[in-house]
LUMLUM-702158 format. One record per residue (C-alpha): residue number from 1; x, y, z. Coordinates in steps of 0.1 Angstrom, whole numbers, plus 5000, padded with zeros to 4 digits. Each point is the difference from the previous one (the first is absolute). Layout:
BEGIN
num, u, v, w
NUM, X, Y, Z
...
//
This chain:
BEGIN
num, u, v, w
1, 9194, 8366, 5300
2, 5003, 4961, 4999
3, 4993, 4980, 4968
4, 4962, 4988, 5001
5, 4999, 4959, 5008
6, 4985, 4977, 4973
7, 4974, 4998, 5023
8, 4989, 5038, 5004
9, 5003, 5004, 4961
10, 4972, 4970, 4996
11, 4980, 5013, 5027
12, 5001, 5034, 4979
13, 4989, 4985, 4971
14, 4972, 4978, 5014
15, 4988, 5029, 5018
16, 5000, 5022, 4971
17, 4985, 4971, 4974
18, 4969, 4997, 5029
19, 4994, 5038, 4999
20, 4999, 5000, 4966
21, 4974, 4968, 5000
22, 4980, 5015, 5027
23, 5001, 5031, 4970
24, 4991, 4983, 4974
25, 4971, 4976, 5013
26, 4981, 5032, 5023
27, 5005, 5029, 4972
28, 4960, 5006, 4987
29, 5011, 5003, 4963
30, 5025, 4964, 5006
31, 5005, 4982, 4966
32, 4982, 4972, 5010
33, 4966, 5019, 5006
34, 4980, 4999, 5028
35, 5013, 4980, 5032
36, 4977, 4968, 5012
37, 5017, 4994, 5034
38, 5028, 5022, 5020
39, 5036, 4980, 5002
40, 5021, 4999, 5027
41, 5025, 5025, 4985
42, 5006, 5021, 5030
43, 5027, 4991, 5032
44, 4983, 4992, 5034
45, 5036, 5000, 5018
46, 5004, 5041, 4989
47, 4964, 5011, 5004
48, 4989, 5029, 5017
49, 4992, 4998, 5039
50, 4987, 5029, 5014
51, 4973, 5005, 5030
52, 4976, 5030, 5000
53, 4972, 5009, 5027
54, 4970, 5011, 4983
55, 4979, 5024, 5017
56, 4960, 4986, 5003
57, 4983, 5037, 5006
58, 4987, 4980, 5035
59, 5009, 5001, 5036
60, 4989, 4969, 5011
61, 5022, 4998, 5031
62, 4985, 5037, 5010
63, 5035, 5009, 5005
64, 4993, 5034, 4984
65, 5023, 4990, 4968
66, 4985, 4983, 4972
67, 5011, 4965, 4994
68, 5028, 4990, 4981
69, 5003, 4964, 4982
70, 5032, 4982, 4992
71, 5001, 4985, 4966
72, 5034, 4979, 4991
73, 5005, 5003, 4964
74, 5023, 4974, 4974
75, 4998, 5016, 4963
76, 5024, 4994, 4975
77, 5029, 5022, 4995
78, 5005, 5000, 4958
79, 4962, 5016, 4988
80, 5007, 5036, 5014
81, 5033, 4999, 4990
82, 4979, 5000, 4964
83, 4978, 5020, 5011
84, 4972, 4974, 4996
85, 4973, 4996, 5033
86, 4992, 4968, 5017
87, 4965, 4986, 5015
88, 4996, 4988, 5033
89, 4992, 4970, 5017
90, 4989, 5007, 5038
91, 4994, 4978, 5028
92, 4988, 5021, 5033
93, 5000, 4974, 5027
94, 4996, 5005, 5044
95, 5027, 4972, 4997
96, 5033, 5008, 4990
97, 5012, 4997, 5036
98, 4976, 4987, 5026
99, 4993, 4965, 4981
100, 5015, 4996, 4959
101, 4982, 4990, 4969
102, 5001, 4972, 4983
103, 5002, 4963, 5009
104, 5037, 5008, 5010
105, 4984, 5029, 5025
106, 5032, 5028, 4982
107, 5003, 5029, 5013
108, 5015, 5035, 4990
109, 5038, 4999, 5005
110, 5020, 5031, 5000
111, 5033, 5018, 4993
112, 5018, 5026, 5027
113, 4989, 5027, 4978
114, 4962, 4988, 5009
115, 4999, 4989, 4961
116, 4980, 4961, 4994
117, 5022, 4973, 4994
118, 4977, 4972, 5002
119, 4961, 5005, 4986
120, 4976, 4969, 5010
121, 4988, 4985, 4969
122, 5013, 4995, 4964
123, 4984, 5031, 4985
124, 5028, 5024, 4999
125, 5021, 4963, 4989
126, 4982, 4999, 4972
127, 4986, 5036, 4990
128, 5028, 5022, 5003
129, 5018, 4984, 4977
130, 4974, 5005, 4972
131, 4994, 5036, 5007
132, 4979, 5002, 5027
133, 5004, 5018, 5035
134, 4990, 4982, 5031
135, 4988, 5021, 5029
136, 4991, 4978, 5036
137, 4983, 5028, 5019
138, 5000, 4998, 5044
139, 4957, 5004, 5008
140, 5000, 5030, 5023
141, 5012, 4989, 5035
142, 5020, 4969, 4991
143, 5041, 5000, 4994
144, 5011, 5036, 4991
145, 4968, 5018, 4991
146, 4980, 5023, 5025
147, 4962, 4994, 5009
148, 4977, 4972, 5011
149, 4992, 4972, 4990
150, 4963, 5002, 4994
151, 4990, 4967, 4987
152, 4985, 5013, 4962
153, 4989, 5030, 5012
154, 5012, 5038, 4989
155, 5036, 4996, 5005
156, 5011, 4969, 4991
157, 4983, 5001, 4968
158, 5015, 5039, 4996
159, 5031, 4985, 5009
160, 5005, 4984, 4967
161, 4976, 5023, 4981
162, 5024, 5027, 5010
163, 5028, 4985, 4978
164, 4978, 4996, 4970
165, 4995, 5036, 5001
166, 5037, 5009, 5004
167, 5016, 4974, 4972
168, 4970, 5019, 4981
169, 5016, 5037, 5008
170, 4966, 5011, 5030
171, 5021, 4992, 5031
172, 5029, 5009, 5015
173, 5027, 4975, 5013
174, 5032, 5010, 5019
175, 5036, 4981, 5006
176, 4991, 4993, 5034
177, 4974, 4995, 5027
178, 5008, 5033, 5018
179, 5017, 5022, 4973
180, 4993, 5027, 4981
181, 5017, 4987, 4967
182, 4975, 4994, 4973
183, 5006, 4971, 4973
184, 4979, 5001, 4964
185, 4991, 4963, 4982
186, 5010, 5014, 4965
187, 5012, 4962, 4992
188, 4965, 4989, 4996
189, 4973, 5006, 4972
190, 4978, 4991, 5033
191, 4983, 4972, 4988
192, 4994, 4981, 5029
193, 4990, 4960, 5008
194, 4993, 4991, 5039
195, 5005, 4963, 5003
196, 4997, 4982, 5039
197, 4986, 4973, 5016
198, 4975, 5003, 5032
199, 5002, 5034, 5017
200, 5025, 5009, 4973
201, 4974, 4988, 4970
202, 4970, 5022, 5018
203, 5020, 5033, 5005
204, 5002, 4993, 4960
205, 4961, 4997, 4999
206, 4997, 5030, 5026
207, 5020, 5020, 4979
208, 4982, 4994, 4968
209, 4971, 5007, 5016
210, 5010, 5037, 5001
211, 5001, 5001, 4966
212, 5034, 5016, 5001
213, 5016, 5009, 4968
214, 5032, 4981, 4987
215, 4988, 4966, 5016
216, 5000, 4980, 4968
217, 4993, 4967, 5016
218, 4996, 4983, 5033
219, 5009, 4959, 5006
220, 4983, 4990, 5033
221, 5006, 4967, 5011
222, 4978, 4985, 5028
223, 4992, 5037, 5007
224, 4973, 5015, 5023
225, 4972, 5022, 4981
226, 4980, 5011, 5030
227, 5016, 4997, 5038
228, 4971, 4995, 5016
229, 4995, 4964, 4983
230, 5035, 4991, 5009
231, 4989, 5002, 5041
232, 4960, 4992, 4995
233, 4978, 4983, 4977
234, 4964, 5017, 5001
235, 5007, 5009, 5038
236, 5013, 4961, 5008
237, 5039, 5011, 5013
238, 5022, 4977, 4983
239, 5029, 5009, 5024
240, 5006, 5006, 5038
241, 5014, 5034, 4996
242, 4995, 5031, 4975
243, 5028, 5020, 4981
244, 5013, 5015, 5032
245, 5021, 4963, 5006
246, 5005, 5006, 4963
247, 5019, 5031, 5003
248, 5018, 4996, 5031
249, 5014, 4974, 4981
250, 5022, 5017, 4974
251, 5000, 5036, 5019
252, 5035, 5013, 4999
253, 5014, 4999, 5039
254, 4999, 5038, 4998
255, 4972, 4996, 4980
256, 4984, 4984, 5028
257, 5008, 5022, 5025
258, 4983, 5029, 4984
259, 4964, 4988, 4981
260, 4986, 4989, 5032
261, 4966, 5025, 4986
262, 5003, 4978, 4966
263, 4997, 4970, 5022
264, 4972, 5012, 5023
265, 4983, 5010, 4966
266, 5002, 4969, 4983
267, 4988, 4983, 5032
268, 4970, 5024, 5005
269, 4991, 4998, 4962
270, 5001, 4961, 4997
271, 4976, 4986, 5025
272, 5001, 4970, 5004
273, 4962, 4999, 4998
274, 5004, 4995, 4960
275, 4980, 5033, 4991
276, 5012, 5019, 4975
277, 5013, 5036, 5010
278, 5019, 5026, 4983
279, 5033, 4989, 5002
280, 4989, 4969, 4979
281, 4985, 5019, 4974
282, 5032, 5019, 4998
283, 5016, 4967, 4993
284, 4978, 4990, 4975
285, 5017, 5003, 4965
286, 4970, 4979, 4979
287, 4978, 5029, 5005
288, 5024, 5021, 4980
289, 5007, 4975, 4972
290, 4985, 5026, 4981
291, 5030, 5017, 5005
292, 5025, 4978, 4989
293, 5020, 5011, 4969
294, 5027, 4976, 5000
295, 4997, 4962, 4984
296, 5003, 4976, 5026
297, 5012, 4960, 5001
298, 4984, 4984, 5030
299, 5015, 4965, 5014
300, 4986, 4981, 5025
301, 4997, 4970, 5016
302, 4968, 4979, 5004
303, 5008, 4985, 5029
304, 5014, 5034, 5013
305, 4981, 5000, 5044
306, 5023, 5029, 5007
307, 4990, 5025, 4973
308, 4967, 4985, 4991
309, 4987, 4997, 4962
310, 4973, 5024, 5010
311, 5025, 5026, 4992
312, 5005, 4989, 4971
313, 4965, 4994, 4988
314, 4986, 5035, 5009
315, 5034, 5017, 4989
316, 4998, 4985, 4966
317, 4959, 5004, 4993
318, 5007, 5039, 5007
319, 5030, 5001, 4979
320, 4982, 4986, 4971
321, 4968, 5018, 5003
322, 5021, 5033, 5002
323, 5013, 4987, 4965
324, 5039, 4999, 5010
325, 5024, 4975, 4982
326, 5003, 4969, 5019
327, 5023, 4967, 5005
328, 4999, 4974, 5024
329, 5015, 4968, 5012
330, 4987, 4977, 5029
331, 5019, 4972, 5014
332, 4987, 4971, 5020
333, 5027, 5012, 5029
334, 4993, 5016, 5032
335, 5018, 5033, 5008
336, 5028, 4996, 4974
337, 5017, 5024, 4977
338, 5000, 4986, 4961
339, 5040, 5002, 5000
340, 4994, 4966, 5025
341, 4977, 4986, 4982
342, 5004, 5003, 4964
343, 5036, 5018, 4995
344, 5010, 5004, 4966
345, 4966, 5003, 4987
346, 4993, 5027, 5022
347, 5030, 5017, 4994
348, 4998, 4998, 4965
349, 4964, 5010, 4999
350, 5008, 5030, 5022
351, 5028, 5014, 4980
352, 4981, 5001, 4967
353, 4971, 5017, 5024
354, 5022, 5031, 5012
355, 5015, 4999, 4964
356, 4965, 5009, 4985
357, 4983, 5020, 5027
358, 5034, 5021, 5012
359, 5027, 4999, 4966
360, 4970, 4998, 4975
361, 5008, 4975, 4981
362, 4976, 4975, 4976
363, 5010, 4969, 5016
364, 4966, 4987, 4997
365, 4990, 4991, 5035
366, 4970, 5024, 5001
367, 4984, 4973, 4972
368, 5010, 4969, 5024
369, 4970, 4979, 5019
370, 4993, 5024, 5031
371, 5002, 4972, 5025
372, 5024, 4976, 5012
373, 4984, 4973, 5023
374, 5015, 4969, 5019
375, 4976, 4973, 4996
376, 5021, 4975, 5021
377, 5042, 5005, 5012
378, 5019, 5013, 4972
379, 4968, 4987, 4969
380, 4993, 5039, 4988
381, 4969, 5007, 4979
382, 4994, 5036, 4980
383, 4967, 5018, 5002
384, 4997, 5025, 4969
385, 4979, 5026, 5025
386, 4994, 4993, 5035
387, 4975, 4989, 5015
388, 4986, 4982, 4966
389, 4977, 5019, 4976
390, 4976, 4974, 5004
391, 5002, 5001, 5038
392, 4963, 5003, 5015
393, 4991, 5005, 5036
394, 4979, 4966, 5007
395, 4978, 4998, 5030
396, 5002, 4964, 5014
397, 4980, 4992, 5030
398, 5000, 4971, 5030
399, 4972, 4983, 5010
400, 5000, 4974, 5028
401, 5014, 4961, 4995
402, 4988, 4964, 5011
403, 5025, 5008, 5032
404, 4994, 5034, 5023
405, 5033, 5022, 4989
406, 5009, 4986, 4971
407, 4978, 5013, 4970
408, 4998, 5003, 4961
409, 5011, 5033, 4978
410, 4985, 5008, 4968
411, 4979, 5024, 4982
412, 4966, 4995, 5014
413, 4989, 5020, 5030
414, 4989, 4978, 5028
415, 4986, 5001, 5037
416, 5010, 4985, 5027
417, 5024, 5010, 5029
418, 5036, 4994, 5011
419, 5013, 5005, 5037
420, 5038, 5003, 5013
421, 5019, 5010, 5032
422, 5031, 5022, 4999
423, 5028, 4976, 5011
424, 5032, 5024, 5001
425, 5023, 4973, 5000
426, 4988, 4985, 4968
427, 5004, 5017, 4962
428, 5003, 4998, 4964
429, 5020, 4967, 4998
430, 4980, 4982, 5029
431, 4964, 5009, 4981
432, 5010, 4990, 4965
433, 5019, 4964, 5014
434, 4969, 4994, 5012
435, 4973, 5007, 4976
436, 4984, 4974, 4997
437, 4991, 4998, 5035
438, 4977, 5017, 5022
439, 5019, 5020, 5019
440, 4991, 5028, 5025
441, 5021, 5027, 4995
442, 4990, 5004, 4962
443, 4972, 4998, 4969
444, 5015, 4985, 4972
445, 4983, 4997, 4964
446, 5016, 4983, 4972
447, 4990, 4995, 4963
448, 5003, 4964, 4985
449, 5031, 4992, 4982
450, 5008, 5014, 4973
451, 4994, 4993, 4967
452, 5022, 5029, 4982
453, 5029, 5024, 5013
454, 4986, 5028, 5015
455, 5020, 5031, 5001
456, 4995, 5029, 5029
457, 5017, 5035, 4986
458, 4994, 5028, 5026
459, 4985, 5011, 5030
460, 4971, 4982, 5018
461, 4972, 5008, 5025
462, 4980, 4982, 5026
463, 4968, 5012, 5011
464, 4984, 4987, 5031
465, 4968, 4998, 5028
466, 5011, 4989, 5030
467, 4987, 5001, 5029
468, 5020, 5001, 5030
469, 4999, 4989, 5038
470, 5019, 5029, 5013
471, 5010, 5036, 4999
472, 5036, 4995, 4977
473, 5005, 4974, 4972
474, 5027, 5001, 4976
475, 4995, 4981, 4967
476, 5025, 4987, 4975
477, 4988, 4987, 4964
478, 5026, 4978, 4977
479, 5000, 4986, 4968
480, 5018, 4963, 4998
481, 5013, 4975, 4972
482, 4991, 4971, 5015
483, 5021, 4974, 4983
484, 5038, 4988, 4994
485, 5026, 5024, 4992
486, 5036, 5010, 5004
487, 5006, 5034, 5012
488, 5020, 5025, 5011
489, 5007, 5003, 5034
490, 4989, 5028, 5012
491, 4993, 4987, 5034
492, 5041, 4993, 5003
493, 5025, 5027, 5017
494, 5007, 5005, 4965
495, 4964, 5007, 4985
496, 5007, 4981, 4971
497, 5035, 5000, 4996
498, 5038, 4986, 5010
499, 5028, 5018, 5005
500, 5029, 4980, 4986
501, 5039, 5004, 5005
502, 5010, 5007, 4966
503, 5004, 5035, 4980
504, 4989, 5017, 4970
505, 5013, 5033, 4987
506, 4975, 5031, 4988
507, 5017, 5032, 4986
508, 5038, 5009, 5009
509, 5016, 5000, 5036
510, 5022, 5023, 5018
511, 5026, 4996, 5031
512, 4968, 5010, 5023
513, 4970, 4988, 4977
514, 4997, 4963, 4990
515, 4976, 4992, 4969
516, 4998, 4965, 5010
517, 4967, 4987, 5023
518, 4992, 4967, 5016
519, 4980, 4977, 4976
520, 4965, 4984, 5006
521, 4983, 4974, 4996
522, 4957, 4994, 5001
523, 4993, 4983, 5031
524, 4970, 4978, 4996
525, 4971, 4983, 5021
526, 4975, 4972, 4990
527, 4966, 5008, 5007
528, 4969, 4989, 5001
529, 4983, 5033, 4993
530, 5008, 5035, 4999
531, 4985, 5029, 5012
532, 4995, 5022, 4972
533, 4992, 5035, 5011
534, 4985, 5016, 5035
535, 4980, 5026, 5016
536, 4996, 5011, 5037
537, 4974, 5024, 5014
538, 4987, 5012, 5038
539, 4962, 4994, 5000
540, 4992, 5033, 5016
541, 5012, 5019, 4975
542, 4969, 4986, 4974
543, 4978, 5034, 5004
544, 5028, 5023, 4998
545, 5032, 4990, 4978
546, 5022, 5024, 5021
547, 4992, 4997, 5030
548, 4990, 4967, 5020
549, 4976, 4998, 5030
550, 4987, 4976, 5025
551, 4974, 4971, 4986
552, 4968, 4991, 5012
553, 4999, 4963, 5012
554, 4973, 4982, 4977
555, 4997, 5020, 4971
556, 5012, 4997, 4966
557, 5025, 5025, 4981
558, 5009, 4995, 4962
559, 5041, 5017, 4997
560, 5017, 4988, 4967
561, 5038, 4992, 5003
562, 5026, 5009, 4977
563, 5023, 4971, 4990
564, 5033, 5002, 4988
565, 5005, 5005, 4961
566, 5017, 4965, 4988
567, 5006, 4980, 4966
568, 4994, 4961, 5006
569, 4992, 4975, 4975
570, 4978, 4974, 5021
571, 5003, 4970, 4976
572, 4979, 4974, 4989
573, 4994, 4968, 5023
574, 5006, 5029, 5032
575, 4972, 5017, 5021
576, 4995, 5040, 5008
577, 4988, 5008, 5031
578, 4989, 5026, 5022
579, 5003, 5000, 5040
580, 4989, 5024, 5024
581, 5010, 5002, 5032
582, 5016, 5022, 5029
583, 5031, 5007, 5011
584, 5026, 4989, 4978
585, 5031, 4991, 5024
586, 5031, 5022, 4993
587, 4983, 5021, 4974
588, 4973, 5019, 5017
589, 5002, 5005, 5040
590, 4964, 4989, 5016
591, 4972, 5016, 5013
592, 4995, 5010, 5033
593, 4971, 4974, 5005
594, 4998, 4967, 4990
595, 4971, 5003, 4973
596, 4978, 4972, 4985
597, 4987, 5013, 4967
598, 4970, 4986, 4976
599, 5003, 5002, 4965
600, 4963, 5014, 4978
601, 5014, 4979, 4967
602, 4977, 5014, 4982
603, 5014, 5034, 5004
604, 5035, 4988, 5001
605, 5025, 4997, 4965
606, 5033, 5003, 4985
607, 5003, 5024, 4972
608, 5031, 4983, 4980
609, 5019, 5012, 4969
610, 5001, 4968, 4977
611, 5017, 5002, 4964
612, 4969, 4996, 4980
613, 4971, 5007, 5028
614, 4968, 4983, 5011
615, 5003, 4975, 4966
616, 5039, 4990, 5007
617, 4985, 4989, 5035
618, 4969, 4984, 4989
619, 5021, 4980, 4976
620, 5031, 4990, 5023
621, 4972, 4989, 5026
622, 4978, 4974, 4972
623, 5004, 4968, 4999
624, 5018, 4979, 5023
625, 5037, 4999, 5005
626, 5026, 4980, 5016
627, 4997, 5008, 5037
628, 5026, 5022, 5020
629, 5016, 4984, 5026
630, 4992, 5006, 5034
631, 5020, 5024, 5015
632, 5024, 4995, 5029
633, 5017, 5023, 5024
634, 5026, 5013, 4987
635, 5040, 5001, 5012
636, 5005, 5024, 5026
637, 5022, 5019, 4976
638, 4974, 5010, 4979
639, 4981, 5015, 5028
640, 5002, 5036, 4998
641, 5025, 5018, 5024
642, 4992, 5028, 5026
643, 4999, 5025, 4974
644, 5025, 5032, 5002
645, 4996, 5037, 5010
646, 5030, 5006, 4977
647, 4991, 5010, 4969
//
């Protein structure tokens, strides 16, 4: 046998001195008490990669053969050999194939024995070496696994449901899509944490909504709560096409060639009428909040016009009247995952988060302010509960001004009337630059500058009378700072941020797995207001909220409208308005007529949550202060894009 190399006899020892680290610091009864925070004590380079397909109990396909899912496993290799069990960290995603996650758009990479090399993301970078398993699960009909894609419906939350159950010893998983070999997860104590971004971050919400044992927590980030408000608003369509586009788009090929039912199902269930049918109540995860046993950290962005912060309003409001323990952090970013926006805090903060809810341990986080909110680019505030214990609902109504169109808002109810035509090729941006000015395409109502900071923490309403000229109207409500301010761009390519050339490294790399990401970089805008929070809604569907109908020219309907949940400090010297208009331009398509509508003011208001109620408003709006400067139209980048159908 040849005489070991200097180089062989160090690797030996190094190897040995880690395993008896990785010992020391994850025995229970270790000298030094209780562990605060898991160490990255474990080698990435020699972990365990293993695929198994997890059978979901469901034949979507109707193939006659329940469905299997693939789910691509990286754990590390030293706990079993101490017999000591590992949580997981899971990500179930349509994307591994058709499209990638993450700014860098990564995708699954795989060995000739069908075993992943490269897994998107820096979660198994970072977690496997501090004890966790990462598990990046195909949705039924995407990359290896069987099905349909069925757009939050039955399979594709069962999809990732499935492996919850078999990490947690109720389902049965086998070596291979076809085989008969069965394979057991007896690495795992089954503690599970779901973790995704988009349609990854609402299978997480979907799956907590079954209530299913072993979920311990849930991170969605700019996450869908109820499909139906990701296509319509209150029965205004918000996009050109329903989920059918959706899952055409990351079928499988063979997956495509045999869920042409699903498709005609999706297509048939979704009209495009905006009513509300079964297959959107089967999508609808905030009516099981009640449900929901896991803890859950939401992140979002405020500026997010793909998946809309009504999602996150409703989804939150259940969660905490259901009691279930809560985190959250919004951004003032579009569409944009926190590792872009705010890296090592995010990292940090989720470490010690699966530390607590997944290893256990007292690292203190669970005492921490709940919220985390971006009150201009990279300026971060802490909330100790969110919204703010002294948050009231205040009702602030308009009542007409010296010029038609442009009107006062306050707290005294007033008469008067306000008219506007639907001008599709005008919206949110075009109203609010010009404000001050009678207009015809909206009714604007301001209240005088002011004299405090006024902060809005929640979810608003509008309630209006209008009256319109013809059979279909669309409204749209919004909320605007009008004043100076540098923001986010969330109007940019980016949504708020730039990608930059440079590197930085997360976790421990392999031959086939870099750690290392693109930077960023807050991309900002001067402004000279900012729209704060909106709310869209089809007239007709006023007497029923499920199902719209046809209007009567001439007579008046009263419909509230839900506005996106937000957390905006409108500062002193600056102006909050209200507008209400139609169409909004590449955020709501129009109506089918081309509707004048009258405004009853004296049965129209905006119910707004302000930090400290009716008195913080009555005070911010006394006296006299310096006068906000006249807004301007803003640079076309700020402008909000055609918004996506790609969640």
């Amino acid at each position: 046998m040849p005489k070991p190399t200097r180089f062989t006899t160090w690797r030996t020892l190094v190897t040995a001195a880690v395993a008896a680290l990785a010992a020391a610091l994850l025995t229970p009864a270790a000298a030094h008490g209780t562990p605060r925070e898991s160490r990255p004590v474990y080698s990435y380079e020699h972990a365990i990669r293993e695929a198994v397909w997890v059978d979901t109990g469901y034949d979507g396909d109707g193939d006659g053969r329940t469905d299997r899912v693939a789910a691509d496993i990286v754990r590390p290799r030293e706990p079993a050999a101490h017999g000591r069990k590992v949580p997981v960290i899971m990500d179930a995603s349509p994307y591994y194939s058709c499209c990638g996650r993450g700014n860098e758009s990564q995708k699954k990479t795989y060995d000739t024995h069908g075993h992943v090399v490269g897994m998107p993301l820096f979660y198994d970078n970072y977690f496997v070496p501090r004890g966790y398993a990462f598990v990046g699960v195909d949705l039924a009909g995407t990359n290896r696994s069987d099905g349909c894609v069925d757009v939050g419906g039955r399979s594709d939350v069962l999809s990732a449901k499935a492996v919850v159950d078999w990490l947690n010893g109720r389902a049965r998983a086998y070596t291979s899509r076809t085989g008969t070999t069965t394979v057991e997860a007896g690495w795992t104590n089954g503690r599970t944490g779901m973790i995704g971004k988009s349609w990854d971050g609402t299978i997480a919400n979907g799956v907590a909504a079954t209530g299913v044992k072993g979920l311990k927590t849930v991170v969605p980030i700019s996450a869908i709560s109820s499909w139906y408000d990701y296509y319509f608003q209150q029965g205004a369509p918000l996009y050109d096409s329903g989920p059918e586009w959706l899952s055409d788009y990351v079928d499988s090929p063979d997956a495509r060639a045999r869920c042409a039912a699903v498709q005609r199902q999706l297509v048939d269930g979704a009209p495009r009428s905006g009513d509300w049918t079964p297959l959107w109540t089967a999508r609808d995860y905030v009516k099981d909040a009640k449900k929901v046993r896991a803890s859950v950290f939401l992140v979002h962005g405020m500026q997010d016009l793909n998946v809309r912060t009504k999602h996150l309003g409703q989804w939150w409001d259940a969660l905490a009247k259901n009691g279930v323990h809560r985190k959250i952090w919004l951004s003032q970013t579009g569409h944009v995952d926190p590792f872009d926006f705010r890296r090592g805090a995010w990292v940090d903060t989720l470490h010690r988060w699966f530390d607590h809810e997944l290893l256990g341990y007292d690292n203190g986080i669970d005492r921490e302010p709940m919220a985390d909110i971006e009150r201009g680019p990279d300026q971060w505030v802490t909330s100790p509960v969110w919204p703010p214990r002294d948050t009231r609902a205040t009702v602030l109504r308009p009542a007409p001004g010296d010029r038609p169109g442009t009107g006062t808002l306050g707290l005294r109810r007033a008469g008067g009337t306000a008219t506007f035509t639907d001008d599709p090729a005008h919206g949110e941006t075009d109203w609010a630059a010009h404000l001050d000015q009678p207009t015809p395409d909206k009714a604007g109502f301001t209240t005088v500058p002011l004299t405090r900071d006024l902060r809005l923490s929640g979810s608003a309403q509008v309630t209006v009378t209008a009256t319109p000229t013809t059979a279909t109207a669309h409204l749209s409500a919004v909320l605007v700072d009008v004043g100076p301010a540098t923001i986010r761009d969330y109007g940019d390519a980016g949504e708020g941020i730039t990608t930059l050339t440079d590197r930085t490294c997360w976790g421990a790399s392999s031959a086939g797995d870099s750690a290392c990401f693109l930077t960023t970089r807050a991309k900002t805008t001067d402004v000279g207001f900012t729209v704060v929070s909106r709310g869209w809604a089809d007239l007709g569907t006023s007497a029923h909220a499920g199902k719209g109908g046809p209007l009567t020219p001439g007579r008046p309907y009263t419909l509230t409208v839900d506005l996106a949940a937000t957390d905006h400090v409108v500062p002193r010297g600056h102006r909050l308005a209200l507008i209400v208009a139609g169409t909004d331009k590449d955020l709501i398509d129009p109506p089918s007529t081309t509707p004048t509508l009258t405004l009853d003011l004296s049965r129209t208001s905006a119910r707004v949550p302000l930090a400290g109620g009716p008195a913080a408003f009555a005070r911010a709006t006394a006296g006299a202060a310096a006068p906000a400067p006249r807004p301007t139209a803003p640079a076309a980048a700020h402008t909000p894009r055609p918004t996506s159908r790609i969640p």
